[in-house]
C-alpha positions as CSV (number, residue, x, y, z in Angstrom):
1,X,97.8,80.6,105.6
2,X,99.9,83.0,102.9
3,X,102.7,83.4,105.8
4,X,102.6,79.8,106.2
5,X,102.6,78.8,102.4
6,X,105.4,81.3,101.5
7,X,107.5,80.4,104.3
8,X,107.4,77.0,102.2
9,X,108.0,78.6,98.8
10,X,110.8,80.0,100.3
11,X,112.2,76.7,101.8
12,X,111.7,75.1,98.0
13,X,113.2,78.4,96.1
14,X,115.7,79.9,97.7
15,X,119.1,79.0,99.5
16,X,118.8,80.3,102.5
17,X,118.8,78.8,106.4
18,X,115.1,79.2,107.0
19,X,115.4,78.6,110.9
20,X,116.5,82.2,110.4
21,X,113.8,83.6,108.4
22,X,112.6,86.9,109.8
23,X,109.1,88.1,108.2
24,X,109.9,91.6,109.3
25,X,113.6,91.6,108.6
26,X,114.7,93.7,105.4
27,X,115.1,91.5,102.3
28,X,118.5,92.5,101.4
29,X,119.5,90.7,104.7
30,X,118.6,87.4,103.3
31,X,121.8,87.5,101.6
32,X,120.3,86.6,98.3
33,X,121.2,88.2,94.7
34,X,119.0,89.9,92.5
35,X,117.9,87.4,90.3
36,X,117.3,85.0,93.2
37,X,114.4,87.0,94.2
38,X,113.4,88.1,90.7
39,X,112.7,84.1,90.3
40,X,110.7,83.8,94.1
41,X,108.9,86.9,93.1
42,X,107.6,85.0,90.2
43,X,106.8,82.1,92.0
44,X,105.0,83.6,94.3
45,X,102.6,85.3,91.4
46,X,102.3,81.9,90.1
47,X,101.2,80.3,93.2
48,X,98.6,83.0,93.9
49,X,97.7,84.0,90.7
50,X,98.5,87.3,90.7
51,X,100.9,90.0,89.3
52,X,102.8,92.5,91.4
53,X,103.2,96.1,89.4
54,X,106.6,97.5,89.3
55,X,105.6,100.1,92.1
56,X,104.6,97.8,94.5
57,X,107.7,95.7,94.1
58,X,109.5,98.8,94.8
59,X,107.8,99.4,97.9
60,X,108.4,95.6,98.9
61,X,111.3,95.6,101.9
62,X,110.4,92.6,104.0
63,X,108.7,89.4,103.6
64,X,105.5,90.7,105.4
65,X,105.5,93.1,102.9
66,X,104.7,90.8,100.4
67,X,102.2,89.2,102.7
68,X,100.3,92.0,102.9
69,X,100.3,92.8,99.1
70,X,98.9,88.9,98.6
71,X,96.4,89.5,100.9
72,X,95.2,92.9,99.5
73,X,95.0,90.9,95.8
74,X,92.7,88.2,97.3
């Protein structure tokens, strides 16, 4: 269900080919800036109501990463 609904956030937020989206890939392979994921990050707190801390988000390096941290906060 989280993999499923941020595969979706991810087709609505950010411009990327999602046919290509690789949950385990690195991040910085996305090929999307900074702010671009600054603004996802933040809609993904919104949507499940919670907040990363800055530590975390350092830690963060894939997609299942963040996954992981959702379902560790629920």
């Amino acid at each position: 269900m989280i993999r499923e609904r941020l595969e979706e956030l991810a087709k609505e937020n950010l411009d990327i080919n999602i046919e290509d989206l690789d949950f385990d890939g690195k991040i910085s392979d996305l090929d999307i800036d900074s702010i671009d994921l600054v603004d996802f990050i933040m809609v993904i707190e919104d949507e499940f109501s919670i907040e990363f801390s800055d530590e975390e988000l350092d830690e963060i390096e894939s997609l299942s990463d963040i996954v992981s941290l959702i379902e560790s906060k629920n």
